[in-house]
VOBA-1610 file (N, C-alpha, C; in pm, whole numbers, padded with zeros to 5 digits, always signed):
BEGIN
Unk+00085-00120+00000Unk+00000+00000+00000Unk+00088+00125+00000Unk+00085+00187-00078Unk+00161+00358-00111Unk+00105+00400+00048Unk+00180+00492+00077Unk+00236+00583+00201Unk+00077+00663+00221Unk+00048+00710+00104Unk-00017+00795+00086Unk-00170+00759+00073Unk-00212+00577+00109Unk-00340+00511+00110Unk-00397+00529+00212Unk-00328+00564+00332Unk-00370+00560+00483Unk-00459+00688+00495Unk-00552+00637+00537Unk-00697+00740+00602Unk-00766+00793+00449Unk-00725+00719+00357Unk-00833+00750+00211Unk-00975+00712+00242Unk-01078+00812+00208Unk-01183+00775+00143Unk-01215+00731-00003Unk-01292+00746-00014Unk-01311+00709-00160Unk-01403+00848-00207Unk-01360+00863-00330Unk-01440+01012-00379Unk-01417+01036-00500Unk-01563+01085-00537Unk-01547+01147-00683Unk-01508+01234-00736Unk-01437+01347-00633Unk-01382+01427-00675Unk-01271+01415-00772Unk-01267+01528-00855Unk-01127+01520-00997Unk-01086+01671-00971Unk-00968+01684-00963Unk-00907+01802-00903Unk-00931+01893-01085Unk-00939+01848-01156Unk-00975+01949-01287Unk-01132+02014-01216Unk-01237+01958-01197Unk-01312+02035-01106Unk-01298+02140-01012Unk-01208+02076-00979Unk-01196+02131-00838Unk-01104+02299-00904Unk-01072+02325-01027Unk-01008+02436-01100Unk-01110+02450-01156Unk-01199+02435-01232Unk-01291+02501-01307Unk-01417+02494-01208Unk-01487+02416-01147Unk-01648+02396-01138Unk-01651+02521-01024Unk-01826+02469-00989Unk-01872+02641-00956Unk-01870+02568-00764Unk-01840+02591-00646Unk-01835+02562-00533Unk-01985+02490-00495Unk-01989+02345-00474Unk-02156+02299-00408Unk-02210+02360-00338Unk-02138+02429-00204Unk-02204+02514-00073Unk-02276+02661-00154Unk-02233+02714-00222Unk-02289+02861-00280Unk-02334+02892-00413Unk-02302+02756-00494Unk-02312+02789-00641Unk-02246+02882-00707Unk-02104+02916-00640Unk-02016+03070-00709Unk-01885+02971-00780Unk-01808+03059-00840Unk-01655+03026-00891Unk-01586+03025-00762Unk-01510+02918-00733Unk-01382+02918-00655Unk-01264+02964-00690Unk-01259+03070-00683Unk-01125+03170-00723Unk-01063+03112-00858Unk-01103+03053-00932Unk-01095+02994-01040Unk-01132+03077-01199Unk-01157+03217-01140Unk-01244+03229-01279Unk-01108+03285-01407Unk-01158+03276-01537Unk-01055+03289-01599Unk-01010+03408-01632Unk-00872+03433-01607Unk-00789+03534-01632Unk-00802+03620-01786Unk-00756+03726-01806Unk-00715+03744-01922Unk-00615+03693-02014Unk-00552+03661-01940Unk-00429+03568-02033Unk-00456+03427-02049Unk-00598+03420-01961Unk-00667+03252-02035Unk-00615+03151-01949Unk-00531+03176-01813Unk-00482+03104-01699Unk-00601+03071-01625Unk-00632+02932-01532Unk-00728+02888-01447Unk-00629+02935-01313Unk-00702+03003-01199Unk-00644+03012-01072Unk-00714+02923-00987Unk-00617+02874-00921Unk-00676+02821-00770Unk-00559+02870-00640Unk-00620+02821-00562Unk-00623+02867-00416Unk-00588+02797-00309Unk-00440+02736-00271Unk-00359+02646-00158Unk-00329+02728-00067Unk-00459+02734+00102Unk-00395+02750+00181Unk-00322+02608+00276Unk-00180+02680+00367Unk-00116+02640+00422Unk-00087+02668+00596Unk-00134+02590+00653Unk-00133+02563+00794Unk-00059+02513+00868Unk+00114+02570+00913Unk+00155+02438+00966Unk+00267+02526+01097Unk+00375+02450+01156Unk+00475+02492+01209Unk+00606+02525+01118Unk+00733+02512+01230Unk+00818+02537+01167Unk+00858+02453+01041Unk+00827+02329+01026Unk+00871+02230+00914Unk+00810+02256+00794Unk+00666+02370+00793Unk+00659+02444+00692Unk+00691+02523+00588Unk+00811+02561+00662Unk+00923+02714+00629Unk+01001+02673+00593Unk+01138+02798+00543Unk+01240+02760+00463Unk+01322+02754+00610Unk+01470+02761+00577Unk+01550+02732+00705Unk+01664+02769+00618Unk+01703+02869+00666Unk+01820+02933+00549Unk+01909+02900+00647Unk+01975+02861+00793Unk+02014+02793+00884Unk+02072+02658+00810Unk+02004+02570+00728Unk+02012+02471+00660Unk+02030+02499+00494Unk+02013+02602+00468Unk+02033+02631+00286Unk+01884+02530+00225Unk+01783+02575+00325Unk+01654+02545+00251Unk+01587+02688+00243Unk+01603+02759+00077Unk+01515+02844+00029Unk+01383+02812+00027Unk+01317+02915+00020Unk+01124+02888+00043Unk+01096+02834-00061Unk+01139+02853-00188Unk+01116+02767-00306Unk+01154+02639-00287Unk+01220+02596-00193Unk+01247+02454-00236Unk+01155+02393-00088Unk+01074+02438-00023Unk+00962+02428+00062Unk+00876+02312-00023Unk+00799+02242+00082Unk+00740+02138+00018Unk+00615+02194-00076Unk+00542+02298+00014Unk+00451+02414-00005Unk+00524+02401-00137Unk+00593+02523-00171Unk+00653+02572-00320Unk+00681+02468-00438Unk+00675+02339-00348Unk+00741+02217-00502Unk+00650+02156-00479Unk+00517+02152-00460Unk+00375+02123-00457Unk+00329+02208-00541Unk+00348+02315-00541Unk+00259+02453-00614Unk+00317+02467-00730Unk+00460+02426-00784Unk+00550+02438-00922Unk+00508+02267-00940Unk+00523+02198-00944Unk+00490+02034-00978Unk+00298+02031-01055Unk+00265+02108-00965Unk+00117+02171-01017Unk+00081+02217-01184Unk+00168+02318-01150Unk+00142+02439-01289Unk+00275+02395-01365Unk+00359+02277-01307Unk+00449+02301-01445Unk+00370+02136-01530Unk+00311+02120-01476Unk+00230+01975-01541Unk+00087+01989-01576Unk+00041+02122-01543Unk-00109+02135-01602Unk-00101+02216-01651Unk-00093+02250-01812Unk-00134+02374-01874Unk-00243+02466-01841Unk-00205+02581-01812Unk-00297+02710-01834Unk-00369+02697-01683Unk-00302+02654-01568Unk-00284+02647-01430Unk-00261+02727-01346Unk-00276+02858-01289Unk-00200+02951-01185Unk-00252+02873-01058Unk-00117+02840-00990Unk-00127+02828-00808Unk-00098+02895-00729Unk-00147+02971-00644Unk-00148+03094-00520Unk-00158+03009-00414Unk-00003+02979-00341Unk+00014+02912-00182Unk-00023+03043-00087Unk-00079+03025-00005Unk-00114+03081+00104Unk-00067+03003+00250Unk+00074+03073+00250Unk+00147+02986+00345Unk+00142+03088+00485Unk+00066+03040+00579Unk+00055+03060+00708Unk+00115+03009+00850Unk+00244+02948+00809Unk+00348+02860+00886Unk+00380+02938+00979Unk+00400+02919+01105Unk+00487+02971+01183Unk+00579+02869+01279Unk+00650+02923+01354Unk+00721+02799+01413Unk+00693+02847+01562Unk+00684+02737+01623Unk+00647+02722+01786Unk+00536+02755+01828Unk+00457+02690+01728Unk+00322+02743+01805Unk+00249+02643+01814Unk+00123+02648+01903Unk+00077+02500+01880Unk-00068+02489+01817Unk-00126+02380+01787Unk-00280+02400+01705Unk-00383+02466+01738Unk-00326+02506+01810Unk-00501+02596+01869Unk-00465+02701+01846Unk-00332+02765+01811Unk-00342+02898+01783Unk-00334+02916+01645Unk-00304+02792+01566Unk-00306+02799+01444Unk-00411+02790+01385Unk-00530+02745+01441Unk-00670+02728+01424Unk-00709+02844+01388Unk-00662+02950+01540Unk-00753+03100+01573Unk-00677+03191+01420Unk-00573+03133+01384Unk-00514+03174+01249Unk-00589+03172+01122Unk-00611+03076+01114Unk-00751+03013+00983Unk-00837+03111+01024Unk-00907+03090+01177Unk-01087+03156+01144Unk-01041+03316+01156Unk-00918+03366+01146Unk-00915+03520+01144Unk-00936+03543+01017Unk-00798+03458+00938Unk-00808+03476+00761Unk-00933+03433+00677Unk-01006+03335+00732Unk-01150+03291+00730Unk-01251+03393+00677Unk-01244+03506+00781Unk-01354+03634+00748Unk-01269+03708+00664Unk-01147+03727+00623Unk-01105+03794+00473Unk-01154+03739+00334Unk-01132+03617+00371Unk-01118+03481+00227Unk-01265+03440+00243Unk-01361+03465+00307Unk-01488+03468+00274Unk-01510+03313+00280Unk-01635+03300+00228Unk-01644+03142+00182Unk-01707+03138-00014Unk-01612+03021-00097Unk-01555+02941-00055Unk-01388+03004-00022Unk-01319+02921+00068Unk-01201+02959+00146Unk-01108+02956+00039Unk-01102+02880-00048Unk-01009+02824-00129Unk-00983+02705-00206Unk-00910+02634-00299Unk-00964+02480-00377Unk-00902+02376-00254Unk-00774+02377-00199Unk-00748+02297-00126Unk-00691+02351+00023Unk-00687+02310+00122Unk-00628+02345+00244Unk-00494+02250+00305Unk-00387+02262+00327Unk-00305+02160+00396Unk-00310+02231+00543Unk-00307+02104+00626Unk-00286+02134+00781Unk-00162+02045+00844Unk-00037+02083+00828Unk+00062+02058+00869Unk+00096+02096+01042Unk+00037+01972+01149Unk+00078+02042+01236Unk+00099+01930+01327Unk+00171+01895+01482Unk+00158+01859+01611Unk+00259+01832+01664Unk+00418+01839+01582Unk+00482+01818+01664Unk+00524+01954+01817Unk+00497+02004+01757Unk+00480+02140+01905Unk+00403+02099+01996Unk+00251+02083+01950Unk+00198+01974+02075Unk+00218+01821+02155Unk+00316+01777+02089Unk+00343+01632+02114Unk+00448+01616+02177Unk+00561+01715+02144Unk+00698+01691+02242Unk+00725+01707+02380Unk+00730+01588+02423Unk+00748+01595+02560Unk+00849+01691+02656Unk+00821+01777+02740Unk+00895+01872+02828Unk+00900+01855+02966Unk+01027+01885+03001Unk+01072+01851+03142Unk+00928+01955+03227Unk+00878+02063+03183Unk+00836+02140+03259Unk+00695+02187+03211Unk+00592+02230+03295Unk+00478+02239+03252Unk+00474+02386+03160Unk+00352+02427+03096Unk+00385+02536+03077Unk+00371+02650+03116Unk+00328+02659+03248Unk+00297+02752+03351Unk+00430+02768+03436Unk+00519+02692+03462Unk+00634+02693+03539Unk+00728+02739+03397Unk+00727+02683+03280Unk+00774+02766+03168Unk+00814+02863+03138Unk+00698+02960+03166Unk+00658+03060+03147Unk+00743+03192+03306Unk+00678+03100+03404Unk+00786+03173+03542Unk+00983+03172+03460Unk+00990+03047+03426Unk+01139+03037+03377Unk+01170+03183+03302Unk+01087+03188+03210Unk+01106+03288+03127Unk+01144+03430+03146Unk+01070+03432+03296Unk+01050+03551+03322Unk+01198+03602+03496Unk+01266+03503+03485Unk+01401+03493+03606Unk+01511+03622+03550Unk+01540+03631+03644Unk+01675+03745+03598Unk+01788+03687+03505Unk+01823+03684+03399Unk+01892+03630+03305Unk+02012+03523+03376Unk+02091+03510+03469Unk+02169+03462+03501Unk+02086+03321+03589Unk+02017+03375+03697Unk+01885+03238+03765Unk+01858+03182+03606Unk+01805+03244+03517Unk+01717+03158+03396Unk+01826+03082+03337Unk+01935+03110+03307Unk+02004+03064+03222Unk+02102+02944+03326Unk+02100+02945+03437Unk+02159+02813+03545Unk+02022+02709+03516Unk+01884+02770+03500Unk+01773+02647+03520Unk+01754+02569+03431Unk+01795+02672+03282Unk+01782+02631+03169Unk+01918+02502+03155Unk+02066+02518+03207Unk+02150+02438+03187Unk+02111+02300+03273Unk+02059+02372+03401Unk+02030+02223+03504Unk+01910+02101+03406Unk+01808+02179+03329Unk+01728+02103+03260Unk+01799+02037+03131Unk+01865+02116+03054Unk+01890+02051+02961Unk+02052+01938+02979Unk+02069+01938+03103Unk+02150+01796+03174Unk+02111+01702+03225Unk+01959+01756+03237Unk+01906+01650+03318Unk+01766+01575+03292Unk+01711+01656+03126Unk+01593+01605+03092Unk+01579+01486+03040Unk+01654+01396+03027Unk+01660+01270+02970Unk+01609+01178+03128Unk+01652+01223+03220Unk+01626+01139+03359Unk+01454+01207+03413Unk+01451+01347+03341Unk+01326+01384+03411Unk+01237+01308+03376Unk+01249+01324+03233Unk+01149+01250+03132Unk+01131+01102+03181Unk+01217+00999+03200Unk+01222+00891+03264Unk+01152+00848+03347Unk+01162+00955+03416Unk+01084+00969+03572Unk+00955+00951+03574Unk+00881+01003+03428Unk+00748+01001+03427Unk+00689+01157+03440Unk+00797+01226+03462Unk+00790+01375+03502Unk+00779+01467+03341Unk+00686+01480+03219Unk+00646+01501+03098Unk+00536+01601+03106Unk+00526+01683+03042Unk+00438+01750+02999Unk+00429+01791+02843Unk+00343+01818+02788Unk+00273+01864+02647Unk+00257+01994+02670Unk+00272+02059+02540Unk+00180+02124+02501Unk+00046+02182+02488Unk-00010+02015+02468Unk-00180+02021+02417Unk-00203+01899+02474Unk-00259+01834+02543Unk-00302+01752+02573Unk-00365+01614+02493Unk-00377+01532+02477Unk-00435+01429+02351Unk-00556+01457+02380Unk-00669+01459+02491Unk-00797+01558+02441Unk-00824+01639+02355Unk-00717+01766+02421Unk-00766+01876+02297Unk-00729+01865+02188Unk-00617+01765+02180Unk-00568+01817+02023Unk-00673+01759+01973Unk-00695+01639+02007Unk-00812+01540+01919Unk-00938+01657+01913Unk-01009+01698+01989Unk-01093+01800+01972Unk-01047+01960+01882Unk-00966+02015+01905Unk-00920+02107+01822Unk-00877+02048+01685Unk-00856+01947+01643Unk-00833+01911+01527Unk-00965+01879+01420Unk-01055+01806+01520Unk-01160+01712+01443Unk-01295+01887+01401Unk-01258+02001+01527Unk-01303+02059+01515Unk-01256+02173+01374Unk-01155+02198+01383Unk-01052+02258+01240Unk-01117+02157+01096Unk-01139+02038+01103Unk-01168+01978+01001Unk-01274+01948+00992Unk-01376+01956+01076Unk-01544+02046+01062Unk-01546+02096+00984Unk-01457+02226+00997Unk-01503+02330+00937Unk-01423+02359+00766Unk-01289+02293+00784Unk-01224+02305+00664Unk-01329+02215+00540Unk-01363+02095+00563Unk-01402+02025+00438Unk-01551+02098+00415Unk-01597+02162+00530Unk-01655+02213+00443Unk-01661+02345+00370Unk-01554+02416+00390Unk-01488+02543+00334Unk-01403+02520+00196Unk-01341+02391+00183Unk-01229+02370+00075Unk-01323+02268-00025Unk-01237+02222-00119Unk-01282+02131-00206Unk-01167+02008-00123Unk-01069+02016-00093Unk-00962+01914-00080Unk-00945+01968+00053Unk-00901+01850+00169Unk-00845+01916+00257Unk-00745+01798+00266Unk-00593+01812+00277Unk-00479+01731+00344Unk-00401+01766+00450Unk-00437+01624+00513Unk-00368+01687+00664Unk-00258+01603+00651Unk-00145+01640+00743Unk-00032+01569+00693Unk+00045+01568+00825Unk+00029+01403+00862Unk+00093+01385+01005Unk+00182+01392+01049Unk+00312+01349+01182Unk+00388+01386+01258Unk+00484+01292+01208Unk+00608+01372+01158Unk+00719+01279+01127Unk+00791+01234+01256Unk+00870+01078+01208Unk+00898+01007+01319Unk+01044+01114+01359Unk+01099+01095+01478Unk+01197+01146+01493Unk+01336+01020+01493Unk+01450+01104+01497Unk+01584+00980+01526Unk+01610+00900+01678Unk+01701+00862+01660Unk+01746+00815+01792Unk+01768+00911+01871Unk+01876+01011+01818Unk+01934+01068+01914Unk+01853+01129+01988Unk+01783+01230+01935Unk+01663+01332+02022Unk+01590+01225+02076Unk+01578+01079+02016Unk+01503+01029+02161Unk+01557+00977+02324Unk+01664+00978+02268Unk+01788+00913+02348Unk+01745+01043+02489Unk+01710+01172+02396Unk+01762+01331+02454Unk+01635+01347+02571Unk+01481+01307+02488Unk+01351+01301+02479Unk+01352+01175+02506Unk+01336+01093+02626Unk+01277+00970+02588Unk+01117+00963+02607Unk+01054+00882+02516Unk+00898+00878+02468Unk+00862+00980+02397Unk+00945+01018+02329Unk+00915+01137+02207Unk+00833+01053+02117Unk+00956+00928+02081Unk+00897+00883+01962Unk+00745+00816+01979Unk+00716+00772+02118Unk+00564+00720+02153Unk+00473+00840+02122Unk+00526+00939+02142Unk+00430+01063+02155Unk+00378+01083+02041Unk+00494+01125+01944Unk+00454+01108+01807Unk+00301+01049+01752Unk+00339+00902+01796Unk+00268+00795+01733Unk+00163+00807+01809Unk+00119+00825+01942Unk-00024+00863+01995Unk-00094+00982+01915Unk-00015+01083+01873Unk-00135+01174+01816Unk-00120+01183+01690Unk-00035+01084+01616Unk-00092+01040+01493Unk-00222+00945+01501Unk-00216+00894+01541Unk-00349+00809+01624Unk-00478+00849+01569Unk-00456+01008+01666Unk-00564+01085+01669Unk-00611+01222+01546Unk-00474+01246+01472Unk-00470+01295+01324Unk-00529+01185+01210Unk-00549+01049+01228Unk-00587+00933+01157Unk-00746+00920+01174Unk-00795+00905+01337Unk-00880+00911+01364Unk-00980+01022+01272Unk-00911+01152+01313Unk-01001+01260+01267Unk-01055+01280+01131Unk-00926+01257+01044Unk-00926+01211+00914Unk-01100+01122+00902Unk-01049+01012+00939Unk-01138+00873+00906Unk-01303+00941+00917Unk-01346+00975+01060Unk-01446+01044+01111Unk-01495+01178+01059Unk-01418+01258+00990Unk-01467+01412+00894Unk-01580+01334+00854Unk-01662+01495+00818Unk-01806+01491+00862Unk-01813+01454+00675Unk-01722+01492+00588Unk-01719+01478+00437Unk-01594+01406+00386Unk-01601+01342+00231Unk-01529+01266+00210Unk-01409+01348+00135Unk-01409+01429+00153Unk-01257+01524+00074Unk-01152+01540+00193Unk-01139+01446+00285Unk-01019+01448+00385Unk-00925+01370+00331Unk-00826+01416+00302Unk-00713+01307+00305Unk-00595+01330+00421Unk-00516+01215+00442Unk-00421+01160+00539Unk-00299+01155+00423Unk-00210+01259+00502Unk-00090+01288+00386Unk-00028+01188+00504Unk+00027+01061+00475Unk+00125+00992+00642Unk+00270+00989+00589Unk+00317+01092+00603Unk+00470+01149+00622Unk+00535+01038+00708Unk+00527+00984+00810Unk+00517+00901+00903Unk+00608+00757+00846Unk+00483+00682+00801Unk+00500+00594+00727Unk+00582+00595+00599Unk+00602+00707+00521Unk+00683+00697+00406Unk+00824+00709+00454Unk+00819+00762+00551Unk+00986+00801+00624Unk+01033+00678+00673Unk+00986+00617+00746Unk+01031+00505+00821Unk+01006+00375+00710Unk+00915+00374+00608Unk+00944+00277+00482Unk+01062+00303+00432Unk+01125+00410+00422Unk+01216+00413+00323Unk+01332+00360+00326Unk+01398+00277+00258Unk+01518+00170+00304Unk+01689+00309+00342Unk+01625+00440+00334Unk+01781+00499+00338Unk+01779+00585+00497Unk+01681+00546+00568Unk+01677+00554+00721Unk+01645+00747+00734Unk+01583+00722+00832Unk+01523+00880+00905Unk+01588+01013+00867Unk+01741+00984+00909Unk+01832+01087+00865Unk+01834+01162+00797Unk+01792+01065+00639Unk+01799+01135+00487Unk+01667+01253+00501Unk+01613+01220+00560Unk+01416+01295+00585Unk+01451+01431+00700Unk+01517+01387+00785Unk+01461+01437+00911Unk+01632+01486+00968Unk+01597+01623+00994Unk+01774+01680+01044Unk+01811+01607+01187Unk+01933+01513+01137Unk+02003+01470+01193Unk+02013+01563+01336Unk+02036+01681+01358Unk+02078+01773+01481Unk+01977+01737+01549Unk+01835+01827+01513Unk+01745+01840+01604Unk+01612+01744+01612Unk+01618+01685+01534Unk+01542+01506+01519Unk+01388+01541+01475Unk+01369+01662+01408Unk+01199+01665+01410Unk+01226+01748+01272Unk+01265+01875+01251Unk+01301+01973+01133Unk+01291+01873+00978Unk+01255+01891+00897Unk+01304+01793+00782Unk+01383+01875+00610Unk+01487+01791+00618Unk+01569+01818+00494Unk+01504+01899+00366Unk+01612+01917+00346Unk+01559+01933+00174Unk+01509+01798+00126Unk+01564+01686+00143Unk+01472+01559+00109Unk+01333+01529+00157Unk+01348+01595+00240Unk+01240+01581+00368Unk+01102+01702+00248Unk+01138+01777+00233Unk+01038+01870+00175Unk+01030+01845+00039Unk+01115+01744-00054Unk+01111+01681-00162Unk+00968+01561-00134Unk+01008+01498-00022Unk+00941+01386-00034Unk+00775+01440+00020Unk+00756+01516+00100Unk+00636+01572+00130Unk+00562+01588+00028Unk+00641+01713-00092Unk+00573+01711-00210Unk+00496+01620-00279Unk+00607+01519-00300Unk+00583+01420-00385Unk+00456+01373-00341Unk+00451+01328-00223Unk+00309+01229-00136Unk+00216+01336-00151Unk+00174+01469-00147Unk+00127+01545-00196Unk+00056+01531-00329Unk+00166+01565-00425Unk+00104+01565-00537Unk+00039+01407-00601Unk+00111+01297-00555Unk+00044+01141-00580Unk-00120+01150-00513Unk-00132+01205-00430Unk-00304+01223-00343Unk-00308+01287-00406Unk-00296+01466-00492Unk-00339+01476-00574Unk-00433+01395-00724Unk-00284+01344-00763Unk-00338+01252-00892Unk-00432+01167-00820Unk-00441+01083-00732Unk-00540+01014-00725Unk-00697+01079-00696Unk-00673+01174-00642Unk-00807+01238-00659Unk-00845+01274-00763Unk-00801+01296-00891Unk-00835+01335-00996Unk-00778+01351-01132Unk-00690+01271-01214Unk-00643+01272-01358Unk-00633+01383-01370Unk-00555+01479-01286Unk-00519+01592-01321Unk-00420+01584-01460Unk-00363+01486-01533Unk-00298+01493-01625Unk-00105+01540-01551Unk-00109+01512-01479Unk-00024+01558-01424Unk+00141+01486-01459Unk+00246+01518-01476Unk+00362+01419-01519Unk+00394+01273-01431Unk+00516+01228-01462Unk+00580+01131-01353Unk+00646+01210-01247Unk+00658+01177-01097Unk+00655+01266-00997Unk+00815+01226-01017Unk+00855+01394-00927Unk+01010+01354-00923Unk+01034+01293-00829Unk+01148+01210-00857Unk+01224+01124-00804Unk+01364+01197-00762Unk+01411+01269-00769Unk+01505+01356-00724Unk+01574+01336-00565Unk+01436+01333-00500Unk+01466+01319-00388Unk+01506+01177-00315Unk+01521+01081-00400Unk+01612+00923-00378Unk+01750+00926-00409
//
């Protein structure tokens, strides 16, 4: 089974529709209508954290973003195609504020919202921390020299805290499961396509650093699968980043930055694409080429 079978419905949708036809909810054009120069537009917003973004830290330009080689793989394989990413990434934040992000841009972008939506999000909510985020937050606020002794005592000693049983989240597996299933309420029925695209596995080392990171992971993919399955409409898809990473016979590394065990490569945003645009084609004979392979 391709990477990209997990949490499929089945649907009639054909993404050539989904560029020309008139929206079911209103009977209007979905930002689709035709240009003067005879171009079809559509409309990719983007929802995610830092693994969204470029990382010039790493010599990943925004063009070579999974976002950007999703949106060029698009229009360089469908004639007379314009794609407008609407990339709303930020880094360190967690889903509930990325939510309150959507329903702000929501009342600009009207309804319909756009042809497809990606929701790239949880490892911010999933990584386990020596400290709650209310004691966090006191840290933050110590006279630079106290903060910066608490900060060294933790990061010597969070591998034993964690051990201990002593963990905290972000978001809790309640809410996320509720803030998510609730975000995808409302997206399928705002978009024509919605892809959510789950929590890449991490390496050894950061778990070695983190222990039960990597469990964590896999519990609220769980619940990103779940939500998927349960949407109230059948235009959800399950992008499982997850599974294609850990299939791949050239190990985590190649995907996922070696340093900080969660960030992902330029391969890493190659291969996103790709699983991307394959759920594409299967939703619809977009006519689209052979996907690159570049990233093997």
């Amino acid at each position: 089974m391709h990477p990209t079978d997990h949490g499929h419905r089945s649907s009639e949708l054909s993404l050539p529709e989904v560029l020309n036809r008139t929206h079911p909810l209103l009977g209007m054009s979905i930002d689709t209508g035709e240009r003067r120069s005879g171009q079809r537009e559509t409309l990719i917003r983007l929802y995610g954290d830092s693994l969204s973004m470029p990382r010039s830290t790493e010599g990943i330009h925004y063009l070579e973003t999974f976002a950007e080689r999703f949106r060029a793989q698009i229009e360089d394989t469908t004639p007379g195609c314009r794609v407008s990413i609407y990339n709303r990434s930020r880094g360190g934040v967690a889903i509930s504020t990325l939510l309150e992000d959507f329903r702000k841009d929501s009342f600009f972008f009207g309804m319909p919202g756009g042809s497809v939506m990606i929701l790239q999000a949880g490892i911010v909510d999933c990584a386990p921390r020596p400290l709650p985020p209310l004691i966090r937050r006191g840290v933050a606020m110590l006279p630079p020299r106290a903060k910066s002794r608490v900060i060294e005592f933790l990061h010597e000693h969070r591998a034993g805290i964690l051990r201990r049983g002593f963990g905290w989240r972000a978001t809790s597996l309640r809410t996320f499961a509720d803030v998510y299933s609730e975000w995808l309420s409302v997206a399928c029925r705002t978009f024509e396509l919605v892809y959510a695209v789950n929590i890449a596995p991490t390496n050894a080392a950061t778990e070695a650093r983190s222990p039960g990171f990597g469990r964590s992971v896999i519990q609220y993919n769980s619940l990103i699968k779940r939500a998927c399955q349960t949407a109230e409409s059948n235009n959800v898809r399950l992008i499982d980043v997850h599974a294609a990473i850990l299939g791949d016979e050239r190990g985590i590394n190649k995907f996922i930055n070696a340093n900080d065990g969660h960030h992902i490569t330029a391969a890493g945003h190659r291969l996103y694409a790709d699983l991307l645009v394959a759920t594409l084609r299967r939703d619809g004979a977009l006519g689209l080429g052979p996907l690159n392979e570049d990233y093997r």
